[in-house]
N, C-alpha and C positions, 0 to 999 in steps of 0.2 A: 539209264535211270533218270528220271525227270522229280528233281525238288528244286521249286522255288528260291528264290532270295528273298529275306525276309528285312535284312541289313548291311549296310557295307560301311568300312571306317576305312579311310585313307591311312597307308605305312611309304615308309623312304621307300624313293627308287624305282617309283612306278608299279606298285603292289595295291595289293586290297586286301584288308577281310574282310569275308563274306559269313555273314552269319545265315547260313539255310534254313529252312521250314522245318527240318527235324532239330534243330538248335545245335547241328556239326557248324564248326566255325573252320573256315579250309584260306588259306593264302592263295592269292593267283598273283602270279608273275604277265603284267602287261606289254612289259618292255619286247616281245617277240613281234607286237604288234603293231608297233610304233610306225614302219616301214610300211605300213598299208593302207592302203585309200584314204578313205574317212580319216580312220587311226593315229595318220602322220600329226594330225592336227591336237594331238594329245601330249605332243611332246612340252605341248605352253604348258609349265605348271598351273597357270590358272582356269584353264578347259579342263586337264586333267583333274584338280580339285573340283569341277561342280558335277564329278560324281554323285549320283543318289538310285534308290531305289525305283524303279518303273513295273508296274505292273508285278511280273516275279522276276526281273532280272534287271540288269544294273545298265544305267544311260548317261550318258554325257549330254550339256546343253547344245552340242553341235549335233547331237542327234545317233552318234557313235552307241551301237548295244553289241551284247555277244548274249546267244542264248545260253540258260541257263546248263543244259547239259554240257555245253564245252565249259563253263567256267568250273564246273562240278569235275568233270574228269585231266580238265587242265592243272589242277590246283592242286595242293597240298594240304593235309589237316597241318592244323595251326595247333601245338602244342604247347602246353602250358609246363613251367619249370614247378619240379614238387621241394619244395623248404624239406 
């Protein structure tokens, strides 16, 4: 299944949410990543923070993207606690 990213906000621990194009907001866990190419280079917290939105998927200023479908089947919906 192919939806966009539309936002992402930085969480502890090397996470993200991602807010997609139908407005599901899902957690990805990066830390599996760390260990790979590019990737390693994300353990600086401050590369890691200049996360942002690129086209429909998400990019680091080192040039580090995952397309959207792994971030989509990678992730988890991000639940909200009900009062």
């Amino acid at each position: 299944m192919y939806i966009g990213i539309k936002d992402v906000a930085l969480l502890p621990d090397y996470h993200l949410l991602l807010t997609f194009e139908n407005d599901e907001q899902r957690i990805f866990d990066v830390t599996p990543y760390l260990d790979q190419g590019i990737f390693c280079e994300l353990k600086d917290p401050s590369l890691f923070n200049s996360v942002r939105v690129q086209f429909d998927t998400v990019e680091w200023a080192n040039g580090a993207d995952l397309c959207p479908e792994v971030l989509y089947e990678e992730s988890i919906p991000a639940v909200e606690e009900k009062a």
